[in-house]
C-alpha positions in Angstrom: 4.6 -44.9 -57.9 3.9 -42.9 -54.4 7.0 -41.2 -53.3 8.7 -42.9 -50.3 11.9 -41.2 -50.0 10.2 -39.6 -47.1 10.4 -42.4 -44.9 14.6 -42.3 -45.4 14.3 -38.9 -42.9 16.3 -39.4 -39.3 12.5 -39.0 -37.9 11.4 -42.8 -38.7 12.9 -46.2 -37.6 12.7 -49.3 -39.1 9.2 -50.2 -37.9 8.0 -47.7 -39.4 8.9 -47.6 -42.9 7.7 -51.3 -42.5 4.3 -50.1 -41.4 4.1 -47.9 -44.5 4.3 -51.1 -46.6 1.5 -52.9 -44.0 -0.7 -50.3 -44.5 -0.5 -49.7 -48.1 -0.7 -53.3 -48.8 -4.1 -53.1 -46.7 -5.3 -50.0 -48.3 -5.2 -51.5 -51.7 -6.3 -55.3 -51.4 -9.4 -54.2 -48.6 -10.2 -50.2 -49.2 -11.8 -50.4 -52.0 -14.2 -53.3 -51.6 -15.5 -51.8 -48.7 -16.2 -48.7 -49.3 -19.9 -46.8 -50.7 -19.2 -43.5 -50.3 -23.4 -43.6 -50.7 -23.5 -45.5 -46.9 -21.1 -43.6 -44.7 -22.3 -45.4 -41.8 -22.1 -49.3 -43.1 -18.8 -48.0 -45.1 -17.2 -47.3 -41.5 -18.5 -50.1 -39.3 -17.0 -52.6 -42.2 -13.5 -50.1 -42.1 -13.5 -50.4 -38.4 -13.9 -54.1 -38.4 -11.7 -54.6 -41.0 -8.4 -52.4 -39.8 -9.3 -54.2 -36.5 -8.9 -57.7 -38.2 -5.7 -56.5 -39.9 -4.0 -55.5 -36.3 -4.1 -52.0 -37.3 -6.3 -50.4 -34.8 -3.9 -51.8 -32.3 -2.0 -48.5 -33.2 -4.9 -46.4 -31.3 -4.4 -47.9 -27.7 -1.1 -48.9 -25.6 0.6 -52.1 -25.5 -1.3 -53.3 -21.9 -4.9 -53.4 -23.2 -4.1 -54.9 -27.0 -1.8 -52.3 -28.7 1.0 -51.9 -30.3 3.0 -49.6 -28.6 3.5 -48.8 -24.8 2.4 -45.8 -25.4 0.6 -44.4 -28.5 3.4 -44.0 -30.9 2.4 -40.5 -32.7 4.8 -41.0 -35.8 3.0 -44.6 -36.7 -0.6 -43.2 -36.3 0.4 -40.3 -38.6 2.0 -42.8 -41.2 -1.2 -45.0 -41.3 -3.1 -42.1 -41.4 -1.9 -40.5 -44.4 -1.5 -44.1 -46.1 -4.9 -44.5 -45.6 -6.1 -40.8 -46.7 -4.1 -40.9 -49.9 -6.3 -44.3 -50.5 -9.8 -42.7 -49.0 -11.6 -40.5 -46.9 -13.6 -42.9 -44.8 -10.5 -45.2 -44.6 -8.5 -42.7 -43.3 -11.5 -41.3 -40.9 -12.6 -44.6 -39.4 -9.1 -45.6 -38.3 -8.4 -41.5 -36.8 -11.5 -42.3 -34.5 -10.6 -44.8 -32.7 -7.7 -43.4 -31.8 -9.3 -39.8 -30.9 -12.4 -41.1 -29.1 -10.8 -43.3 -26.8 -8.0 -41.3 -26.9 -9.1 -39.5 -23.4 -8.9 -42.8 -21.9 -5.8 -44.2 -22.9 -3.9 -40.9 -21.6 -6.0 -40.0 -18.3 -8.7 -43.5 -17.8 -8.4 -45.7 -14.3 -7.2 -49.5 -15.3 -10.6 -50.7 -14.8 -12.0 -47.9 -17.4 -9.1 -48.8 -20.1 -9.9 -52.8 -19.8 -13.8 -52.1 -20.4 -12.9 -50.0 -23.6 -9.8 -50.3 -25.0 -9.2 -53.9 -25.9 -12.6 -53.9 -28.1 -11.7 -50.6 -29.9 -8.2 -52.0 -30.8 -10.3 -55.1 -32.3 -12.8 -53.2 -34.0 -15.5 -54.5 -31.9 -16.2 -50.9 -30.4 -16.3 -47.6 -31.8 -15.4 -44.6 -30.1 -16.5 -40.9 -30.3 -14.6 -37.6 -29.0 -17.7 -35.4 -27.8 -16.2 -31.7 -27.3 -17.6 -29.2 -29.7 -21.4 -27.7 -29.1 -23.7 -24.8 -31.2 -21.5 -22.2 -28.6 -18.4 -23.5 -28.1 -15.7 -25.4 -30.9 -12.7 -23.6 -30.4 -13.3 -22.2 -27.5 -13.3 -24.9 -25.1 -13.6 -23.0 -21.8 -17.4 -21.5 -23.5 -18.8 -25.2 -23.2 -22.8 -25.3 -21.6 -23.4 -29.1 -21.5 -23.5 -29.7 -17.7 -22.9 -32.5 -15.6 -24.5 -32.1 -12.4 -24.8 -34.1 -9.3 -27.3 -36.9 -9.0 -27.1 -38.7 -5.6 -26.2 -42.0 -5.4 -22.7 -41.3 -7.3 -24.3 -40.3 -10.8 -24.1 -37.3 -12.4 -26.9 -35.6 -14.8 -26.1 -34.6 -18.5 -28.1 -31.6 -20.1 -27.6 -30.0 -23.1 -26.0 -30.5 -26.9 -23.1 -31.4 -28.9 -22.3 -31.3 -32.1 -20.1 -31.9 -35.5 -19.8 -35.4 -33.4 -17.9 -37.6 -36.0 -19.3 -41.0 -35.5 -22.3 -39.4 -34.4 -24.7 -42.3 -34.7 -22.5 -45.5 -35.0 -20.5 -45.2 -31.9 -20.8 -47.3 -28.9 -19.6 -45.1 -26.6 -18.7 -41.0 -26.2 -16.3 -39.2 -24.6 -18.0 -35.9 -23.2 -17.1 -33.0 -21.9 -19.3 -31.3 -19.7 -19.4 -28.1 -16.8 -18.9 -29.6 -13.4 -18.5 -25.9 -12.0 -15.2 -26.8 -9.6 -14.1 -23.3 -11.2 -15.3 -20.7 -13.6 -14.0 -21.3 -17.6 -12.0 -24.4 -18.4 -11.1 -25.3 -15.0 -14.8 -26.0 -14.4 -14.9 -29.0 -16.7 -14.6 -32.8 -16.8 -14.8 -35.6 -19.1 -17.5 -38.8 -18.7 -17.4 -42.1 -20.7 -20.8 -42.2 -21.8 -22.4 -45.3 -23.4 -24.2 -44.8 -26.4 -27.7 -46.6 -25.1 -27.6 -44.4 -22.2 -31.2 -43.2 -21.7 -31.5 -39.6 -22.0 -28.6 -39.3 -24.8 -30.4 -38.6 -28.6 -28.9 -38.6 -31.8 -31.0 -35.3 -32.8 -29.6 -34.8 -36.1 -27.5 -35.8 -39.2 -25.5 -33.4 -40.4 -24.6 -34.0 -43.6 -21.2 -32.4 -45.3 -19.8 -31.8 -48.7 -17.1 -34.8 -48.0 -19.8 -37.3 -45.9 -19.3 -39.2 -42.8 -21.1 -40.0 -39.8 -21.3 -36.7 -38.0 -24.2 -36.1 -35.5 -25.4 -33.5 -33.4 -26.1 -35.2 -30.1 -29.1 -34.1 -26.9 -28.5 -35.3 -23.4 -31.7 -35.0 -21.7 -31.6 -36.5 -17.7 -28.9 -38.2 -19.1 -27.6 -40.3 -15.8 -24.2 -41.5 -15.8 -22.1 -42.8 -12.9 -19.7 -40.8 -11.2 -17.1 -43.4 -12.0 -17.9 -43.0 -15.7 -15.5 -39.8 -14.7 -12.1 -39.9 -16.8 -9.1 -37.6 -14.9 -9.9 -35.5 -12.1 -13.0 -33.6 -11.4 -12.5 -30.1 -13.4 -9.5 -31.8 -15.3 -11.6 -32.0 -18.7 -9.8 -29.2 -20.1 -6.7 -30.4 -19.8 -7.6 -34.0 -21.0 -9.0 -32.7 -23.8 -5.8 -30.6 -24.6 -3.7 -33.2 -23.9 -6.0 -35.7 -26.0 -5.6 -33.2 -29.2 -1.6 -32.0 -28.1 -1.4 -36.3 -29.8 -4.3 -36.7 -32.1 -3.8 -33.0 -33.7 -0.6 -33.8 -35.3 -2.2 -36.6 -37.1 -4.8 -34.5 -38.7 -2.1 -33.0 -40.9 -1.2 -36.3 -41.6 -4.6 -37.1 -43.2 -3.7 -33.7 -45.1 -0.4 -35.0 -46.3 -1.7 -38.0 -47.8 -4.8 -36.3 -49.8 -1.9 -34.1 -51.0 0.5 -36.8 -52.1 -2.9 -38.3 -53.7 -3.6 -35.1 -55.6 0.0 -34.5 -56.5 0.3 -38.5 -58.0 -2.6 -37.8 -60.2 -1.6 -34.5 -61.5 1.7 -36.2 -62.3 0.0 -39.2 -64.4 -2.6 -36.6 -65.9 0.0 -34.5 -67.4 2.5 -36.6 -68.4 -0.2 -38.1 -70.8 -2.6 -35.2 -71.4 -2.0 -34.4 -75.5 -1.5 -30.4 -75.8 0.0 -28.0 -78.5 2.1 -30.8 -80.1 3.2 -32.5 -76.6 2.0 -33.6 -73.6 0.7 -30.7 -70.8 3.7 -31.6 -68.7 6.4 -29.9 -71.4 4.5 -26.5 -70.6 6.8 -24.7 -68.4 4.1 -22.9 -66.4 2.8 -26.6 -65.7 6.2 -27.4 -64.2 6.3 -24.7 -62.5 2.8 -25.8 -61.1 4.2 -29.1 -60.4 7.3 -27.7 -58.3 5.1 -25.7 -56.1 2.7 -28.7 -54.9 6.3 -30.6 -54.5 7.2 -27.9 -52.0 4.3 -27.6 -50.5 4.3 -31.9 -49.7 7.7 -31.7 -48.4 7.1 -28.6 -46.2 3.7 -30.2 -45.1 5.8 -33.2 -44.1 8.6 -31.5 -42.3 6.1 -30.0 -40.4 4.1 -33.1 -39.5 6.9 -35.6 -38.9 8.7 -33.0 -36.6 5.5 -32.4 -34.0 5.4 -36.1 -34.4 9.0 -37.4 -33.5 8.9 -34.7 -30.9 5.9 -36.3 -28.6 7.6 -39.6 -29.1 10.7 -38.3 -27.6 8.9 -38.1 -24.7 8.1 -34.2 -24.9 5.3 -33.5 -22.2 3.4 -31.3 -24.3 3.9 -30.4 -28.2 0.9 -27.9 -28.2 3.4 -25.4 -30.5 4.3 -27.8 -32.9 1.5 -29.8 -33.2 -0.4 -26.6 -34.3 2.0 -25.4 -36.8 1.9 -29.2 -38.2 -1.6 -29.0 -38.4 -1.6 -25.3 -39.8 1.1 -26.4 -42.3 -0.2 -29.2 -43.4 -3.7 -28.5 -44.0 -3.7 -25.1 -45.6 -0.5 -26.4 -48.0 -2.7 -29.5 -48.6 -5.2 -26.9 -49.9 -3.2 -25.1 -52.7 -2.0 -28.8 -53.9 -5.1 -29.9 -54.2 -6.7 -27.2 -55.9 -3.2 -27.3 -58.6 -4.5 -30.9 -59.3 -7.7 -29.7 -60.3 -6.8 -26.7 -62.4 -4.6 -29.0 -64.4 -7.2 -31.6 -64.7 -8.9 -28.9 -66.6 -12.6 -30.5 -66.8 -11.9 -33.6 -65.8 -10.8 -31.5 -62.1 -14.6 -30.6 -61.6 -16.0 -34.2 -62.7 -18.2 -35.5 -59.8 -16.5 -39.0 -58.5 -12.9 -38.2 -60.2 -9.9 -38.1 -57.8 -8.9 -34.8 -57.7 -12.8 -33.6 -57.2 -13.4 -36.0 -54.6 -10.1 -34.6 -52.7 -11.6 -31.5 -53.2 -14.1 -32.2 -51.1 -12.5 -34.3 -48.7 -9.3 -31.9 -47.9 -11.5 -29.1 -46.9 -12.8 -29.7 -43.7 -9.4 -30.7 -42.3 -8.9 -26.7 -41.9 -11.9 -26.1 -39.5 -11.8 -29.5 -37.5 -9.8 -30.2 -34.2 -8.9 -26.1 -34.4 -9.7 -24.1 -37.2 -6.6 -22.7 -39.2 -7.0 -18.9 -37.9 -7.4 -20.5 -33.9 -3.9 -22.4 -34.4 -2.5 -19.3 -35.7 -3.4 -17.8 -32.1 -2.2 -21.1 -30.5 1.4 -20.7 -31.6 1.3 -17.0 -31.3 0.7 -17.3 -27.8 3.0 -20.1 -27.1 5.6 -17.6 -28.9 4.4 -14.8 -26.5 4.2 -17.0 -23.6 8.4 -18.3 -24.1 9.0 -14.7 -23.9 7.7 -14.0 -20.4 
């Protein structure tokens, strides 16, 4: 059985140890019938639909335009979000999209921009894309090339490339960030809602990863968009992007957390029945030892997560510190559990399709996306530096 003593911590309230059980339930009766981990794309259009049927998705947008919450409640996305990772990848993935892609225009959209969008992503009838990264510029938001440049008649022009777009390809609609030149580095950017039959925007590649999903590298060519397309002020993209991540980022350690709980739950089954030297693997004392590190590393993980979270929904402004350590917790700790579960699978560890091997797989991105571990590290240092001054 899953360990939910977690949920007992002063961070949670009753709705969401409730939710826990919602999702779970969810995860185990739809999950697996609609996932083919051999058709990414038709595995998350079904997801979407589905966690939109079930009222979940109602988590990614506030309570005016069909969610749950008055304002997105950061501790429930990261409980559905590791529910649904310690279940599957693409589960887990296709409900942290909608949240992230539209996530610009929950926190900075005009009204009329949130009732075009929101309602249909909370329903599953939309899906949303966060388009930020290019071939120059992941980390380094301020290095970013697309442009969006003036078009009379109140449309601007997109030129240039993204990529490592997840939902690349299946998304209705993109949230881009683009040079508008009001000031040099990230004061010189904004965001546009961009529809995904816009003329001029091409899906110009596939990328294809060693955990798949619908990622995309995307060309805007004369791509016209209307000015009012804009989300926030004009050069203000920086900061809704920041502020977009300073909620979402939290969560990816959350995805982390549950692939960790995952790996540790097999490892426990595996060697409490796997026959060795007279016994079973688990009366090895270097295997318990083994075992009480990945316990350790869950419970640190989910300090660390649950703490960034609970923060932001205190009402903290920004949570750029914690958020970053979360992340940088989380993921790397994730990591080291993981790879325990497969050691101690012995063979079975390295089988394609097994648990632990497809966790494998699946828990190593989480260390480059939405900030790389080495770029968080320089994230807290400087917010360190910075309380100094």
């Amino acid at each position: 059985m899953p360990d939910t003593s977690f949920l007992a911590w002063p961070f949670f309230e009753a709705e969401h140890r409730a939710l826990r059980d919602e999702v779970a339930t969810f995860a185990a009766a739809e999950v697996p019938g609609l996932v083919d981990h051999h058709d990414v794309d038709g595995t998350c259009r079904r997801l979407v639909r589905a966690l939109g049927a079930a009222g979940l998705l109602r988590l990614s947008v506030p309570a005016p335009y069909g969610g749950a919450h008055e304002r997105l409640d950061v501790r429930s996305l990261c409980v559905a979000r590791e529910t649904l990772a310690a279940a599957d990848g693409l589960a887990d993935f296709a409900f942290a999209m909608q949240g992230l892609g539209s996530g610009p225009i929950s926190l900075f959209g005009r009204e009329d921009q949130k009732a075009q969008v929101l309602p249909a992503v909370a329903r599953g009838e939309a899906i949303a894309a966060f388009a930020l990264s290019e071939p120059e510029a992941g980390s380094d938001v301020a290095a970013l090339a697309c442009t969006a440049t003036p078009d009379g008649d109140g449309f601007v022009r997109l030129d240039g490339e993204k990529t490592w777009i997840s939902n690349g390809g299946i998304a209705d609609f993109y949230v881009v960030f683009c040079r508008t030149g009001e000031a040099p580095g990230a004061r010189g950017l904004s965001a546009f809602l961009v529809p995904a039959d816009t003329p001029g925007l091409t899906i110009a590649e596939r990328i294809e990863t060693i955990a798949p999903h619908p990622l995309a590298r995307l060309a805007f060519e004369n791509c016209r968009v209307p000015l009012e397309n804009r989300i926030g002020g004009p050069g203000e993209g920086f900061k809704v992007a920041m502020a977009t991540l300073d909620v979402f980022r939290s969560t990816v350690g959350a995805a982390a957390l549950g692939f960790a709980r995952a790996a540790l739950d097999a490892t426990l089954a595996r060697v409490s029945t796997r026959k060795m030297f007279g016994g079973v693997l688990a009366d090895l004392q270097m295997v318990q030892g083994t075992l009480a590190d990945m316990a350790v590393d869950v419970d640190l993980a989910a300090l660390a997560v649950y703490r960034a979270a609970w923060t932001k929904d205190q009402g903290a402004a920004r949570v750029t510190r914690e958020a970053s350590l979360a992340k940088l917790v989380a993921t790397e700790a994730a990591q080291r559990v993981v790879d325990h579960a497969v050691q101690l699978h012995g063979g079975l560890g390295v089988k394609a399709g097994s648990k632990v091997e497809t966790l494998y797989r699946e828990v190593r991105a989480l260390r480059i996306y939405e900030g790389a571990s080495d770029v968080q590290k320089v994230v807290i240092a400087r917010q360190l530096l910075a309380a100094t001054t």
